[in-house]
PDBQT receptor file of N, H, CA, C and O in Angstrom, charges set to zero:
ATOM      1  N   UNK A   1      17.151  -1.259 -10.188  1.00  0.00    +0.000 N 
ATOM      2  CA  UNK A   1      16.726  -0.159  -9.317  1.00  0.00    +0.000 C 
ATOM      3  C   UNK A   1      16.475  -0.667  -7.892  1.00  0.00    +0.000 C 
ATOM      4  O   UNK A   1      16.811   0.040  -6.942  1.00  0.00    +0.000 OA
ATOM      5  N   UNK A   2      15.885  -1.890  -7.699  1.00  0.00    +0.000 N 
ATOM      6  H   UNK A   2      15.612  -2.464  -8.471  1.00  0.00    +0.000 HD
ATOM      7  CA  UNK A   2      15.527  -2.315  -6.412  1.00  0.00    +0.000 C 
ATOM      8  C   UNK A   2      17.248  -2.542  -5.956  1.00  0.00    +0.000 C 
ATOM      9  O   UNK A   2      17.331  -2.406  -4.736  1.00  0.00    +0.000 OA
ATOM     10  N   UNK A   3      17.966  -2.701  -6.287  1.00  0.00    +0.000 N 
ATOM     11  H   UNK A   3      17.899  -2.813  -7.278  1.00  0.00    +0.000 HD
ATOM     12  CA  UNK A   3      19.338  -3.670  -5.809  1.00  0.00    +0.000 C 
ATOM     13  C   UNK A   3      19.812  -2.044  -4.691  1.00  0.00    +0.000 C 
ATOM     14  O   UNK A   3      19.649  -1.823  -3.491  1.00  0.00    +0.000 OA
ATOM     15  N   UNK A   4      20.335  -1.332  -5.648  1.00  0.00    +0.000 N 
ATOM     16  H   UNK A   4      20.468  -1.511  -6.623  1.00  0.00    +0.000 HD
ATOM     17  CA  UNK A   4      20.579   0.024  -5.095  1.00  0.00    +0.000 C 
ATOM     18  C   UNK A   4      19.875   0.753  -4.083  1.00  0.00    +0.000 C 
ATOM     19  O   UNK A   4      20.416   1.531  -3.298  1.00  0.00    +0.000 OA
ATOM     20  N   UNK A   5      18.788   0.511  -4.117  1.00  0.00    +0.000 N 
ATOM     21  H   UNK A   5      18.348  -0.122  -4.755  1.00  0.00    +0.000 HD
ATOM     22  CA  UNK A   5      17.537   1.407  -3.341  1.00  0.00    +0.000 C 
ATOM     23  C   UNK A   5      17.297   0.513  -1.977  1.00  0.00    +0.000 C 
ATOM     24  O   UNK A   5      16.657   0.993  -1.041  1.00  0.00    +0.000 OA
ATOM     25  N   UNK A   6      18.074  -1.361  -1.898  1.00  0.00    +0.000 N 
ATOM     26  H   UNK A   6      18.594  -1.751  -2.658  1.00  0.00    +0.000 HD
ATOM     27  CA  UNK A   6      18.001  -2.063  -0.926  1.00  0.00    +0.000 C 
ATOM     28  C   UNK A   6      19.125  -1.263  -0.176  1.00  0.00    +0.000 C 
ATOM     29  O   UNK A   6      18.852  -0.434   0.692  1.00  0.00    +0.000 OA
ATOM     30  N   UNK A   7      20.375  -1.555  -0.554  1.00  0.00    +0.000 N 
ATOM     31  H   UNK A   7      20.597  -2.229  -1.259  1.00  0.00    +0.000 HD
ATOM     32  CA  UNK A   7      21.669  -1.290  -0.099  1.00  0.00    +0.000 C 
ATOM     33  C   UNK A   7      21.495   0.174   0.469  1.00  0.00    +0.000 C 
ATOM     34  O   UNK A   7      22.039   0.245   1.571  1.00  0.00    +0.000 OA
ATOM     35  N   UNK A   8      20.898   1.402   0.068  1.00  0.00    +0.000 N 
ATOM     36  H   UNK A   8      20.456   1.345  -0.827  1.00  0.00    +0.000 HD
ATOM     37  CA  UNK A   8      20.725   2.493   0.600  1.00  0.00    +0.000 C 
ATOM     38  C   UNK A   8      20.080   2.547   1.619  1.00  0.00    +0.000 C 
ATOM     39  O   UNK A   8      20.411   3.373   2.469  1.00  0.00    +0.000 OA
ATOM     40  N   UNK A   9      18.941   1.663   1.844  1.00  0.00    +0.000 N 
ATOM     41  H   UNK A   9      18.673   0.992   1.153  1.00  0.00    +0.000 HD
ATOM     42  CA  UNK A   9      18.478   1.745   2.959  1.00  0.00    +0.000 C 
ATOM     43  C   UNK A   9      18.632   0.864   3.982  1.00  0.00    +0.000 C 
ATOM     44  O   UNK A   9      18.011   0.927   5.043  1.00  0.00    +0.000 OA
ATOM     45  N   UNK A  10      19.837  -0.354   3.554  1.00  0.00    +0.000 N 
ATOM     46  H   UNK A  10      20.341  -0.405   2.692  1.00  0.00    +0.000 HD
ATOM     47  CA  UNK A  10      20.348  -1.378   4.526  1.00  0.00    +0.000 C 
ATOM     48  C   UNK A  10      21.344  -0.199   5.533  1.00  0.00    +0.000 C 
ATOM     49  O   UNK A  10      21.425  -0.182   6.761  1.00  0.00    +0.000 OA
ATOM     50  N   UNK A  11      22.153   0.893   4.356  1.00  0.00    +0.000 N 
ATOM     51  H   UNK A  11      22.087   0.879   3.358  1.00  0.00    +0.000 HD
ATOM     52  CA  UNK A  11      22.942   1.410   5.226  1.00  0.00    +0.000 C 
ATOM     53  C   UNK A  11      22.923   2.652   5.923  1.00  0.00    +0.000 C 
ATOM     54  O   UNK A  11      23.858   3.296   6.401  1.00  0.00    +0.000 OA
ATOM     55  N   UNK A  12      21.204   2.970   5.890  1.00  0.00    +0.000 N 
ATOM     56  H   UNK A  12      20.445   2.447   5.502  1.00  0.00    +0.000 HD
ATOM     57  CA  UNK A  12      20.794   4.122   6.222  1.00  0.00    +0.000 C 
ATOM     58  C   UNK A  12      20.401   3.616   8.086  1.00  0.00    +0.000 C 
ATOM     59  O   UNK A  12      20.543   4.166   9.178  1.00  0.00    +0.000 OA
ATOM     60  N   UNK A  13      19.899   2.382   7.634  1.00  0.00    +0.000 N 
ATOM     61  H   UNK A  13      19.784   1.935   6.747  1.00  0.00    +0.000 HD
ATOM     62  CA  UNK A  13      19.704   1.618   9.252  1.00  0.00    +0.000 C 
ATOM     63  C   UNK A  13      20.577   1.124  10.308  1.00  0.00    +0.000 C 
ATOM     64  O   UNK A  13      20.522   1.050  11.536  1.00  0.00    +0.000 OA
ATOM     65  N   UNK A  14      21.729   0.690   9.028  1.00  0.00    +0.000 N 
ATOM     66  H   UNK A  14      21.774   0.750   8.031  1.00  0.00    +0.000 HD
ATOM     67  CA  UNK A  14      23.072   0.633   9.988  1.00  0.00    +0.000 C 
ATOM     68  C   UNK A  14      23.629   1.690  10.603  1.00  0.00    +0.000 C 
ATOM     69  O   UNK A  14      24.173   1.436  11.677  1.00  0.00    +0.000 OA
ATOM     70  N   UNK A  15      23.660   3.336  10.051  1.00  0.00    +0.000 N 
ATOM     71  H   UNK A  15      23.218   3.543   9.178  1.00  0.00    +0.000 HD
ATOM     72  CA  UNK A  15      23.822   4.193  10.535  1.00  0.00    +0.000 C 
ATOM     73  C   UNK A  15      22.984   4.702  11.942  1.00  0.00    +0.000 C 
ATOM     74  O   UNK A  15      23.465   5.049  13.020  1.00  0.00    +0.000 OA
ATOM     75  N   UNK A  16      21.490   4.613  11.507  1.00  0.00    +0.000 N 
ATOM     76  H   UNK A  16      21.098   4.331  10.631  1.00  0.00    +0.000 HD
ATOM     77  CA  UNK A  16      20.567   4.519  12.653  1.00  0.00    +0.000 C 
ATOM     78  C   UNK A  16      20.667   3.583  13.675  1.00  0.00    +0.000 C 
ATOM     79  O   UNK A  16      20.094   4.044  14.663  1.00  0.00    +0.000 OA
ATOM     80  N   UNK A  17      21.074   2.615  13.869  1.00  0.00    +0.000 N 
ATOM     81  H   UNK A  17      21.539   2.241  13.067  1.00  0.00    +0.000 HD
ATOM     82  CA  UNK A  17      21.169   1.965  14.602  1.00  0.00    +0.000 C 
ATOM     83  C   UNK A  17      22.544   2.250  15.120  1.00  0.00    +0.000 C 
ATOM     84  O   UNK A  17      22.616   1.828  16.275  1.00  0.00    +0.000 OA
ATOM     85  N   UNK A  18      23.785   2.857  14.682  1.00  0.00    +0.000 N 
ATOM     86  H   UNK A  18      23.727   3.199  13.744  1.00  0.00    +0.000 HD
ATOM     87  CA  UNK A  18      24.890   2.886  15.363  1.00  0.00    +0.000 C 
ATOM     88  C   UNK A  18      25.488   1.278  15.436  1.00  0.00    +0.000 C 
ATOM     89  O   UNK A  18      26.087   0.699  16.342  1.00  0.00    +0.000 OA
ATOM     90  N   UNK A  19      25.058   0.817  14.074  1.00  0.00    +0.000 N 
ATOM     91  H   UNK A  19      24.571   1.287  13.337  1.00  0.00    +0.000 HD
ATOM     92  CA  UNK A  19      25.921  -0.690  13.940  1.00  0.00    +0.000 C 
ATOM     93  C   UNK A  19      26.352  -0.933  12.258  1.00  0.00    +0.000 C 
ATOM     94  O   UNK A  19      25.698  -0.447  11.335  1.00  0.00    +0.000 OA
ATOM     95  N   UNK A  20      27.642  -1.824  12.069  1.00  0.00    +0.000 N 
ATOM     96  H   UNK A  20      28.173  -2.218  12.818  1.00  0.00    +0.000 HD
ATOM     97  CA  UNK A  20      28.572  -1.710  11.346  1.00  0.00    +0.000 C 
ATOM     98  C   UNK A  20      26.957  -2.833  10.415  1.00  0.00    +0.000 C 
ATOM     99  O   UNK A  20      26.028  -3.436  10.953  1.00  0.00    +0.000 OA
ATOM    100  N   UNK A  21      27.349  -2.637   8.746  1.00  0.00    +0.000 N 
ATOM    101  H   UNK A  21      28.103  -2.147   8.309  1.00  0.00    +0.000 HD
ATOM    102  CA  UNK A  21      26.297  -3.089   7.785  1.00  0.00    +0.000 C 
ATOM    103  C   UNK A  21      26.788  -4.497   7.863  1.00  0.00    +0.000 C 
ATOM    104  O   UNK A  21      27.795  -4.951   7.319  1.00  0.00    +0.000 OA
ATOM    105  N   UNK A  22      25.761  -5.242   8.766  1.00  0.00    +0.000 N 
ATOM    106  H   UNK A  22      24.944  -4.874   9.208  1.00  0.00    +0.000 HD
ATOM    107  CA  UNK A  22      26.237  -6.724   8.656  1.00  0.00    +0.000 C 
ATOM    108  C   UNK A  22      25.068  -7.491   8.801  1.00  0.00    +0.000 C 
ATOM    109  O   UNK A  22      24.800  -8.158   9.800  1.00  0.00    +0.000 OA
ATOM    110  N   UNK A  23      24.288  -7.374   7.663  1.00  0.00    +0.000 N 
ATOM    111  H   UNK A  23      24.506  -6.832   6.851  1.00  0.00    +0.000 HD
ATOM    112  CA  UNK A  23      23.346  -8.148   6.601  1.00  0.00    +0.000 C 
ATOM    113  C   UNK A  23      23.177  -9.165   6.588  1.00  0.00    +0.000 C 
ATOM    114  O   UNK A  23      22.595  -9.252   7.669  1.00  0.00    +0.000 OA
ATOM    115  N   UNK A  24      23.205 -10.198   6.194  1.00  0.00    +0.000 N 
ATOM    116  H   UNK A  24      23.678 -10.127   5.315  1.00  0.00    +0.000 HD
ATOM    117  CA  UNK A  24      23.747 -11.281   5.612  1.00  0.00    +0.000 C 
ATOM    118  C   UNK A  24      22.991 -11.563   4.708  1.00  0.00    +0.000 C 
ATOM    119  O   UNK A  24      23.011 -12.775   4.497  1.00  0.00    +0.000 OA
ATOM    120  N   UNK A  25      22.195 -10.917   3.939  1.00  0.00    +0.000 N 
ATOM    121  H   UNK A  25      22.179  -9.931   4.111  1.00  0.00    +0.000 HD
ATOM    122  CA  UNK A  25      21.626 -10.924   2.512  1.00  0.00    +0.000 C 
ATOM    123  C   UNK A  25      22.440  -9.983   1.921  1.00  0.00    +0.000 C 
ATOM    124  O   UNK A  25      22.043  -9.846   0.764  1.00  0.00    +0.000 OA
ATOM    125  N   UNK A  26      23.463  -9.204   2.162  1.00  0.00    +0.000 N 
ATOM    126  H   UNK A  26      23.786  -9.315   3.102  1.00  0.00    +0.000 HD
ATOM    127  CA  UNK A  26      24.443  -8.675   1.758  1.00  0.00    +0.000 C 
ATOM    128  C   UNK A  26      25.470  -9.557   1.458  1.00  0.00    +0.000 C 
ATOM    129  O   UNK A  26      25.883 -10.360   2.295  1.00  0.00    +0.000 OA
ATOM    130  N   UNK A  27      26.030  -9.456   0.056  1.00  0.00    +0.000 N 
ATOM    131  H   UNK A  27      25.695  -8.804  -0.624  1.00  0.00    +0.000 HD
ATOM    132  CA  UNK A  27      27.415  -9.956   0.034  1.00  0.00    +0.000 C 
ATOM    133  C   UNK A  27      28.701  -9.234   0.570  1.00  0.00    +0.000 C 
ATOM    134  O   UNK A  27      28.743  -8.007   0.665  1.00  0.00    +0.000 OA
ATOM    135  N   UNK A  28      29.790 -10.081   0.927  1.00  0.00    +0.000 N 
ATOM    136  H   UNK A  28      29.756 -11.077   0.849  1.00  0.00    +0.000 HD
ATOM    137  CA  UNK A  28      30.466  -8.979   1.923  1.00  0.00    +0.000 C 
ATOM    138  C   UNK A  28      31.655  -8.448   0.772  1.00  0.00    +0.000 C 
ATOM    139  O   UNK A  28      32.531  -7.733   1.257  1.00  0.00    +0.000 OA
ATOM    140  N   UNK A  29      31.706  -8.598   0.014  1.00  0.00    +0.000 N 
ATOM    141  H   UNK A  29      30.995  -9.180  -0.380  1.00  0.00    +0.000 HD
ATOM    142  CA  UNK A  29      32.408  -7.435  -1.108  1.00  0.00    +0.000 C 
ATOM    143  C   UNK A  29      31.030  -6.603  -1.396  1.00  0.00    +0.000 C 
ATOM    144  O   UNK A  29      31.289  -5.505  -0.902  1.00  0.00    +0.000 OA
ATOM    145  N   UNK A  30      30.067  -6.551  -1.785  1.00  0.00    +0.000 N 
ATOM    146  H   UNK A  30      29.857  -7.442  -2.187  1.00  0.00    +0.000 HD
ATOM    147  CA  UNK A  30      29.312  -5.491  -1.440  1.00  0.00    +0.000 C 
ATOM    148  C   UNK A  30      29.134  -4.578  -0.109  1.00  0.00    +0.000 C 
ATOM    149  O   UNK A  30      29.218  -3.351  -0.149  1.00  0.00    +0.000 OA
ATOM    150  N   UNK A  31      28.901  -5.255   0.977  1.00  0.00    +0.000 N 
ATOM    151  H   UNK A  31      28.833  -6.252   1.010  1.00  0.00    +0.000 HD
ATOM    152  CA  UNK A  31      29.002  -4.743   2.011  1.00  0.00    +0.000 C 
ATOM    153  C   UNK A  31      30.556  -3.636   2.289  1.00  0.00    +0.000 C 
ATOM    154  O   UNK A  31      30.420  -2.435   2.519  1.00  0.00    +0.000 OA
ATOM    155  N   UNK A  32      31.969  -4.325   2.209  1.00  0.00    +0.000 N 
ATOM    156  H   UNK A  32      32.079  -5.301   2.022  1.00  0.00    +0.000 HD
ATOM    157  CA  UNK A  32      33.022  -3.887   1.848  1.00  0.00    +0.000 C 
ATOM    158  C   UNK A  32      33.052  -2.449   0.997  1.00  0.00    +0.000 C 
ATOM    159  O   UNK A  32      33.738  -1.489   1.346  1.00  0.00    +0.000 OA
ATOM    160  N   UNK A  33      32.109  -2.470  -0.286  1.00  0.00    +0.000 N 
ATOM    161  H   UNK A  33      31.551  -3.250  -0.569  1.00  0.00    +0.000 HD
ATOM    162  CA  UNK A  33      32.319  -1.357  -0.737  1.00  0.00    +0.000 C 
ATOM    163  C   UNK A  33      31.259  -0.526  -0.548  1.00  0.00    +0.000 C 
ATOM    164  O   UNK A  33      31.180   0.348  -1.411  1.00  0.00    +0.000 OA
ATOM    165  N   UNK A  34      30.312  -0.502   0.398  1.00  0.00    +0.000 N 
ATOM    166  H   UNK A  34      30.377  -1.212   1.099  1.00  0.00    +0.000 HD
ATOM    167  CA  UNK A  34      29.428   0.645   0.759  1.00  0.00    +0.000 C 
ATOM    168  C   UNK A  34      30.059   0.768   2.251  1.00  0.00    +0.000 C 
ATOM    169  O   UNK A  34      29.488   1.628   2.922  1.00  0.00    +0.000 OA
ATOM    170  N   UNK A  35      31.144   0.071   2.926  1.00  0.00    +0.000 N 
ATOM    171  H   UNK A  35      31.608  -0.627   2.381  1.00  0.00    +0.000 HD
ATOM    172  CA  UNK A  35      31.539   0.711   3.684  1.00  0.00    +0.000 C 
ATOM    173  C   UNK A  35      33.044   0.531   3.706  1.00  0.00    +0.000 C 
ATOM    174  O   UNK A  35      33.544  -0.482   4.195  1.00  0.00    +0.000 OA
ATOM    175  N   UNK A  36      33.681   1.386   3.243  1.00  0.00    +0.000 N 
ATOM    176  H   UNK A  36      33.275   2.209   2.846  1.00  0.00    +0.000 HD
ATOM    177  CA  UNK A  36      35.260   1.165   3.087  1.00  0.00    +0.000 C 
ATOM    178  C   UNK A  36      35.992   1.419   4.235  1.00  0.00    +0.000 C 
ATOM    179  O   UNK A  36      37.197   1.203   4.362  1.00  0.00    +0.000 OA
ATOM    180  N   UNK A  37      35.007   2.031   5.340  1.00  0.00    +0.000 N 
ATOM    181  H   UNK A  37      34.028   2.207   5.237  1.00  0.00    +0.000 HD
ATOM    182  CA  UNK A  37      35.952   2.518   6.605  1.00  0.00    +0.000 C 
ATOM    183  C   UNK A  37      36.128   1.044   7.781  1.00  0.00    +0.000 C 
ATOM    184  O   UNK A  37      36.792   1.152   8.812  1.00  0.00    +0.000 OA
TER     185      UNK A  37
């Protein structure tokens, strides 16, 4: 539950911020598939 509920709000901030999800406590095939564009 925590894994999902991180990633939702990693990419709720990337949106807020107007910057692409680049984490780096993100793996980037995770990252990759919460953002396919």
């Amino acid at each position: 539950m925590t894994a999902p509920l991180f990633y939702r709000l990693a990419e709720f901030q990337a949106r807020v911020l107007g910057e692409p999800l680049t984490d780096p406590l993100l793996d980037p095939a995770d990252a990759d598939a919460l953002n396919p564009l």
